[in-house]
DSSP file (Angstrom, degrees, kcal/mol; ACC not computed):
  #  RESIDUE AA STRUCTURE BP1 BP2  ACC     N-H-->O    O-->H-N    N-H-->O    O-->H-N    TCO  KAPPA ALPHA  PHI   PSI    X-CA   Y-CA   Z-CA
    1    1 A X              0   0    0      0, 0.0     2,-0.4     0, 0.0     0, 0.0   0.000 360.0 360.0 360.0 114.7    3.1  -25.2   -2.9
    2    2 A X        -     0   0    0      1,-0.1     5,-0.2     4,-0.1     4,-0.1  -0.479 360.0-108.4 -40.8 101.9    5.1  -22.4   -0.9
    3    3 A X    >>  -     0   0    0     -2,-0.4     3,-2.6     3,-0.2     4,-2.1   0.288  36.9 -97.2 -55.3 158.6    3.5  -20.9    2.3
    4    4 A X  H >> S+     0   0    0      1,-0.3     4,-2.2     2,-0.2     3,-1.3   0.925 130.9  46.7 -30.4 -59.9    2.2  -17.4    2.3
    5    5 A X  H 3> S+     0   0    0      1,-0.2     4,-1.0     2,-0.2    -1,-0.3   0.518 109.3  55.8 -83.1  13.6    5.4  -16.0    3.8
    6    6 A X  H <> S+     0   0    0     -3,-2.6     4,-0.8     2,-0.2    -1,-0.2   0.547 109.3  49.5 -26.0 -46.0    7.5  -18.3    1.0
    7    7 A X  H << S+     0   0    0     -4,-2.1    -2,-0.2    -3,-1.3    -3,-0.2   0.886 113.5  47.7 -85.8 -45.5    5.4  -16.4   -1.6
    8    8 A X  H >< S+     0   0    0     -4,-2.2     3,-0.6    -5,-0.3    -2,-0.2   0.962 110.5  45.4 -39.9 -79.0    6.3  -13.0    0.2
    9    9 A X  H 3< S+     0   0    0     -4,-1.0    -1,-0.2     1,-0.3    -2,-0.2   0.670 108.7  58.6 -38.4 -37.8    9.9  -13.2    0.6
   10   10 A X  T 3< S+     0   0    0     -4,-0.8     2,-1.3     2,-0.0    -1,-0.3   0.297  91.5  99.6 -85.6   8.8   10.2  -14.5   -3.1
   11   11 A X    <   -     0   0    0     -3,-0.6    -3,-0.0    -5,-0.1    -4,-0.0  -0.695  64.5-137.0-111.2 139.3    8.5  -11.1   -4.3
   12   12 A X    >   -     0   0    0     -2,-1.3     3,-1.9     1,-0.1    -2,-0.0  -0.156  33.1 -92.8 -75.4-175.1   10.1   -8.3   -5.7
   13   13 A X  G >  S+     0   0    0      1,-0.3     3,-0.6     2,-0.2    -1,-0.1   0.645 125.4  49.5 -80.0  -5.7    9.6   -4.7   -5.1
   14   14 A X  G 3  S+     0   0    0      1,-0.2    -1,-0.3     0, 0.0    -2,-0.1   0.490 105.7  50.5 -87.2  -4.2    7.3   -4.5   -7.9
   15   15 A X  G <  S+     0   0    0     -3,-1.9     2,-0.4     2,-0.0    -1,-0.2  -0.334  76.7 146.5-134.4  25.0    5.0   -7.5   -7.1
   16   16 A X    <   -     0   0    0     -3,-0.6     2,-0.2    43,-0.0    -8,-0.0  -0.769  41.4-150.2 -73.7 126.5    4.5   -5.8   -2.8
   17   17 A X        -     0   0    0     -2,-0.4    43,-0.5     1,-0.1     2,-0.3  -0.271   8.5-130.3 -73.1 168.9    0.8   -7.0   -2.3
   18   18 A X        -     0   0    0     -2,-0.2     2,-0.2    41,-0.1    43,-0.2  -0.518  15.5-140.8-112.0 165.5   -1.0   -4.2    0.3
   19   19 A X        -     0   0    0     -2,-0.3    43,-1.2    40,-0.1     2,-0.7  -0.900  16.4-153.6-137.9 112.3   -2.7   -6.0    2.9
   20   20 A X  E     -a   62   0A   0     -2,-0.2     2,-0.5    41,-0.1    43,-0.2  -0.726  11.5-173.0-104.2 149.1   -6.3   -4.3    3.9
   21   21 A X  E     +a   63   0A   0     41,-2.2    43,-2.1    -2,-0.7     2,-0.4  -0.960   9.9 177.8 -97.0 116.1   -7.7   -4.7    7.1
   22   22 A X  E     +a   64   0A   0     -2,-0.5    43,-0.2    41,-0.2     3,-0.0  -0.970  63.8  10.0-127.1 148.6  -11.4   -3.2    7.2
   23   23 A X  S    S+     0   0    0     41,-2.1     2,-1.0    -2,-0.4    42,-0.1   0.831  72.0 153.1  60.7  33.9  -13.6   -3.3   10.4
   24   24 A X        +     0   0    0     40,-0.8    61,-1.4    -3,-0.1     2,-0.2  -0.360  29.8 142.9 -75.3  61.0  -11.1   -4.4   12.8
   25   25 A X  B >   -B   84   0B   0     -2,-1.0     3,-2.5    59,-0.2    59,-0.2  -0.691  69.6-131.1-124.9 140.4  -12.5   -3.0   15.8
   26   26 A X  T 3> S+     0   0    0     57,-0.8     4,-0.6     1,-0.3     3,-0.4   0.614 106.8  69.6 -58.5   0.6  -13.2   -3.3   19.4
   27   27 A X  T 34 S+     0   0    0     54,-0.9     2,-0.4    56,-0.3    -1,-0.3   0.583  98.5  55.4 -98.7 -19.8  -17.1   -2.3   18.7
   28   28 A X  T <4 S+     0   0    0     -3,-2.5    -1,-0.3    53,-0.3     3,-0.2  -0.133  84.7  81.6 -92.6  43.8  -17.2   -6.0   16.9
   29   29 A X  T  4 S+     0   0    0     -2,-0.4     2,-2.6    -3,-0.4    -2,-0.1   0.519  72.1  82.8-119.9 -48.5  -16.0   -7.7   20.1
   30   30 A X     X  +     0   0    0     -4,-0.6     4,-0.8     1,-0.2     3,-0.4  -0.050  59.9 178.0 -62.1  65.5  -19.8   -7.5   21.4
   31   31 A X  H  >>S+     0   0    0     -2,-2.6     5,-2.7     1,-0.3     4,-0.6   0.767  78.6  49.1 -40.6 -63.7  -21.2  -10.7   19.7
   32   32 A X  H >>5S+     0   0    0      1,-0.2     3,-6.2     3,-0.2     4,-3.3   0.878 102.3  60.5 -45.4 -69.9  -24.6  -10.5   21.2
   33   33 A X  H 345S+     0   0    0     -3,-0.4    -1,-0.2     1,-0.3    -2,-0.2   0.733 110.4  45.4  -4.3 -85.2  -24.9   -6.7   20.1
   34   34 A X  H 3<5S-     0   0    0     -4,-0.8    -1,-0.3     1,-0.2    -2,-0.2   0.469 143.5 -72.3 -52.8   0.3  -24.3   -8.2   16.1
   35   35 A X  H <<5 -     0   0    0     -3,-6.2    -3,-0.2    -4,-0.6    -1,-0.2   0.679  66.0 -87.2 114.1   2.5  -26.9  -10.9   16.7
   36   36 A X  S  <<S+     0   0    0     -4,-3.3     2,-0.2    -5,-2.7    -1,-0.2   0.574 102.9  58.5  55.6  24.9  -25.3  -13.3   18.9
   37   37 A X        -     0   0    0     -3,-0.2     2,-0.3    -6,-0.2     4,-0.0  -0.770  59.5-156.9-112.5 143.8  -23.4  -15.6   16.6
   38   38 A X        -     0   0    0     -2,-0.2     3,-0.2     1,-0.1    -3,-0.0  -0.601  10.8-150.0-114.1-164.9  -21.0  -15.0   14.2
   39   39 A X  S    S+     0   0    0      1,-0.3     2,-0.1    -2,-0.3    -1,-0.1   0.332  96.8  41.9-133.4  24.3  -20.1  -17.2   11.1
   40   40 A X        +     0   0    0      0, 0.0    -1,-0.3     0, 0.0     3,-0.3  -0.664  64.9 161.8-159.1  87.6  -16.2  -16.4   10.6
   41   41 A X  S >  S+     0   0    0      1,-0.2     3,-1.0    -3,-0.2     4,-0.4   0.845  73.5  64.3 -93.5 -27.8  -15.2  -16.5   14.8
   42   42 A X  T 3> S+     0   0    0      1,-0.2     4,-2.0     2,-0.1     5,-0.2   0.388  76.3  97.0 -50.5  -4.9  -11.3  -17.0   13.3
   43   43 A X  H 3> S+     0   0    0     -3,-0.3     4,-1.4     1,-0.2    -1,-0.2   0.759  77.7  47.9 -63.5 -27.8  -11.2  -13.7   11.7
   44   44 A X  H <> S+     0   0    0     -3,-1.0     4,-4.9     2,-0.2    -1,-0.2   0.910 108.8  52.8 -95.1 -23.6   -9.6  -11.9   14.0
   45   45 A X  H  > S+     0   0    0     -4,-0.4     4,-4.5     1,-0.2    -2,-0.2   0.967 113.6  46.3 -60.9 -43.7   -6.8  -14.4   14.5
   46   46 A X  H  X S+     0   0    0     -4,-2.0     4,-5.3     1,-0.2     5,-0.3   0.930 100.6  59.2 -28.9 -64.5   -6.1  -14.5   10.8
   47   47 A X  H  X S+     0   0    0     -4,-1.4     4,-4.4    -5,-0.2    -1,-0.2   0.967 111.5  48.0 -62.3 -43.3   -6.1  -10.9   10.1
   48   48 A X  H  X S+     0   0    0     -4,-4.9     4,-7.0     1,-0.2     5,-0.4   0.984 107.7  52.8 -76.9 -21.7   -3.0  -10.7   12.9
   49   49 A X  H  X S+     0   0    0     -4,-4.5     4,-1.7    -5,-0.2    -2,-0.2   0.958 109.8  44.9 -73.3 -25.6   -1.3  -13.3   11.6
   50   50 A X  H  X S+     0   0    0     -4,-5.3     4,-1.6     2,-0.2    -1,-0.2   0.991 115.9  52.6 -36.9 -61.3   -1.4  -11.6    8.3
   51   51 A X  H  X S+     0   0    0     -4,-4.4     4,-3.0    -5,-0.3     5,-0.3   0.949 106.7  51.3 -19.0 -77.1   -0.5   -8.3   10.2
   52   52 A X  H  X S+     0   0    0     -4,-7.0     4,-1.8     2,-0.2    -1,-0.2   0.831 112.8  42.1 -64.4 -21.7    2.3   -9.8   11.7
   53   53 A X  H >X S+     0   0    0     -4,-1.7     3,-2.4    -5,-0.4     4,-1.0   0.871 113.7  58.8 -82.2 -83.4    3.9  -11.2    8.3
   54   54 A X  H >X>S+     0   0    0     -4,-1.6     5,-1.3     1,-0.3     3,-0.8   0.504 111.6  31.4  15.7-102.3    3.1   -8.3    6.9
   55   55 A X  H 3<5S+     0   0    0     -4,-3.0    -1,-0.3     2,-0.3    -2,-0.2   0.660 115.5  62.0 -56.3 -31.6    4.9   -6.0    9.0
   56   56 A X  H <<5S+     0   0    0     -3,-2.4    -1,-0.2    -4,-1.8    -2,-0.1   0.915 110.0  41.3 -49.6 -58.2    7.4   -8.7    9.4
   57   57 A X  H <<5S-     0   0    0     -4,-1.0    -2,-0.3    -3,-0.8    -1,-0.2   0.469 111.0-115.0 -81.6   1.4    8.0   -8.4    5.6
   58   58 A X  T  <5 +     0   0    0     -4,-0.8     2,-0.3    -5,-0.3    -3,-0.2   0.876  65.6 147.1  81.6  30.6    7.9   -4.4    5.1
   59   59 A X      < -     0   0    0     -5,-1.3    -1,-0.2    -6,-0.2   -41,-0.1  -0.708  53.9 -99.5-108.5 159.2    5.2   -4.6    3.3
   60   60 A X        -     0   0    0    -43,-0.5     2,-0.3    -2,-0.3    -1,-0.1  -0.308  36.8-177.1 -88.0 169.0    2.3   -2.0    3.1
   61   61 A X        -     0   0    0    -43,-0.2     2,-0.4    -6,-0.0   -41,-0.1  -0.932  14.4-153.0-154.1 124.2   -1.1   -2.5    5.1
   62   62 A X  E     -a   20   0A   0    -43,-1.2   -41,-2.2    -2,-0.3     2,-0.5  -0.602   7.1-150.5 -87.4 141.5   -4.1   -0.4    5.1
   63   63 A X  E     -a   21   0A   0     -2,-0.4     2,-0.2   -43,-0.2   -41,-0.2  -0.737  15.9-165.6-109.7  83.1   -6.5   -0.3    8.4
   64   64 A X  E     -a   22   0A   0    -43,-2.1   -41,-2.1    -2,-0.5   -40,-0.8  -0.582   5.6-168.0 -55.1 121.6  -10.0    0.3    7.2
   65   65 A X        -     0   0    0     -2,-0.2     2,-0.1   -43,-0.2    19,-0.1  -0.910  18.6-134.2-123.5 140.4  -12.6    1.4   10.0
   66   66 A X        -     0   0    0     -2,-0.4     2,-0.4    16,-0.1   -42,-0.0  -0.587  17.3-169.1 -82.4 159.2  -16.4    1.6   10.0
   67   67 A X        -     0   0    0     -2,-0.1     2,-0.2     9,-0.1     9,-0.2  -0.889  16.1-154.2-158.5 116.8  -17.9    5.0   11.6
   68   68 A X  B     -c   76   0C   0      7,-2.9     9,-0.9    -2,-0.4    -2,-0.0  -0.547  14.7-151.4 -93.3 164.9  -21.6    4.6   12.0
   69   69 A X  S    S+     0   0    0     -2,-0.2     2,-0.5     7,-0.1    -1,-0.1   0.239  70.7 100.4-101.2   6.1  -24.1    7.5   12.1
   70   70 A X  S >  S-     0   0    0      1,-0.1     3,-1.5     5,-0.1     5,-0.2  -0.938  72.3-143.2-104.9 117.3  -26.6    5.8   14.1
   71   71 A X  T 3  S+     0   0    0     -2,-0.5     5,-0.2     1,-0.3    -1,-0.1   0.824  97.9  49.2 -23.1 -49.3  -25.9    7.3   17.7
   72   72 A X  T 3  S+     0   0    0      3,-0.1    -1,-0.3    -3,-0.1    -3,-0.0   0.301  84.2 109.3 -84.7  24.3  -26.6    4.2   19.4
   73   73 A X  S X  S-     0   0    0     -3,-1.5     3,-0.5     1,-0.1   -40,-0.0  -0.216  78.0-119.8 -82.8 165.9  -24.3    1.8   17.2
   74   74 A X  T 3  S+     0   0    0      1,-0.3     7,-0.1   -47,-0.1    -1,-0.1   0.589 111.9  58.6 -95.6  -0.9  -21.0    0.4   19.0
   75   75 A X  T 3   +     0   0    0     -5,-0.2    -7,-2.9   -48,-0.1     2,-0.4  -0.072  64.0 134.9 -90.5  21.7  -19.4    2.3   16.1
   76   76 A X  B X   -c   68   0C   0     -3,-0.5     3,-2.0    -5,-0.2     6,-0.3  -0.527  59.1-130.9 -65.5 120.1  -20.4    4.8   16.7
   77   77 A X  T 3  S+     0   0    0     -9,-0.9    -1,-0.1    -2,-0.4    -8,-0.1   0.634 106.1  56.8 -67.5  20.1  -17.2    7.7   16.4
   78   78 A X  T 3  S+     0   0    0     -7,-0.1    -1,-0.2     2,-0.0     2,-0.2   0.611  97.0  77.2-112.3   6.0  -17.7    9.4   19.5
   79   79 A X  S <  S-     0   0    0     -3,-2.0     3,-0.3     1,-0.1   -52,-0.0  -0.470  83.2-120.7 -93.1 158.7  -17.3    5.8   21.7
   80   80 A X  S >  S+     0   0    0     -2,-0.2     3,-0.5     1,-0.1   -54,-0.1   0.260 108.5  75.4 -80.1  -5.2  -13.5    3.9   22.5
   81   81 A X  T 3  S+     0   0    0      1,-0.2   -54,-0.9    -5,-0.1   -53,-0.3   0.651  72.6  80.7 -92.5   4.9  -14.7    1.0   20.7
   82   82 A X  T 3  S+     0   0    0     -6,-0.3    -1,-0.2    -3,-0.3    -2,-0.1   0.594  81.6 101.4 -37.9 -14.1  -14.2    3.0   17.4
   83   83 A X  S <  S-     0   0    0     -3,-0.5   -57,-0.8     1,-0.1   -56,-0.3  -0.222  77.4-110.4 -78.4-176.5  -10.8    2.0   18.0
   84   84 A X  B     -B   25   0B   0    -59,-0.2     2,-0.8   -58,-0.1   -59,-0.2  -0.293  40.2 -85.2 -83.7 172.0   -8.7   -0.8   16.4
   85   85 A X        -     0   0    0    -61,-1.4     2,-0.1    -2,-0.1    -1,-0.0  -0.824  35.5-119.2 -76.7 107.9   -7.4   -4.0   17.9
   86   86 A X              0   0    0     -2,-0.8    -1,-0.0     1,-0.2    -3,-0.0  -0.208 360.0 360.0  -9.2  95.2   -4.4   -4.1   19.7
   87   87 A X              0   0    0     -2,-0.1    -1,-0.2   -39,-0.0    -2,-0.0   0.312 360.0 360.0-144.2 360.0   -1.9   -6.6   17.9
């Protein structure tokens, strides 16, 4: 079988997959906050190496963000940990 970026390279301009990112944010970084464990702690490494092949390959990529309504959330939009991750 041909690795993800094998599978890219080999696609034409009609077959560009999107790549979405949702709820990649510094407001998930506080583990306790969410409950103290999480049950996917690889996620965030994944999602950049997707990024970066992505973006490697020209390909589009959607950033999806949560924006809570509950003041005190760590999503909240009026906090810096609204923001994305740095990759």
């Amino acid at each position: 079988m041909a690795s993800l970026n094998e599978q890219i390279i080999c696609m034409t301009k009609q077959d560009k997959p999107a790549l979405i990112l949702m709820d990649i944010q510094k407001g998930f970084e506080d583990i306790d906050y969410w409950g103290g464990h999480r049950n996917n702690p690889q996620a965030e490494g994944n999602a950049e190496k997707l990024l970066n092949l992505w973006r490697h390959n020209n390909l589009p990529i959607f950033h999806i963000k949560h924006c809570s309504t509950n003041p005190n959330s760590k999503l909240q939009k009026e906090i810096s940990v609204m923001i994305f991750k740095k990759w």
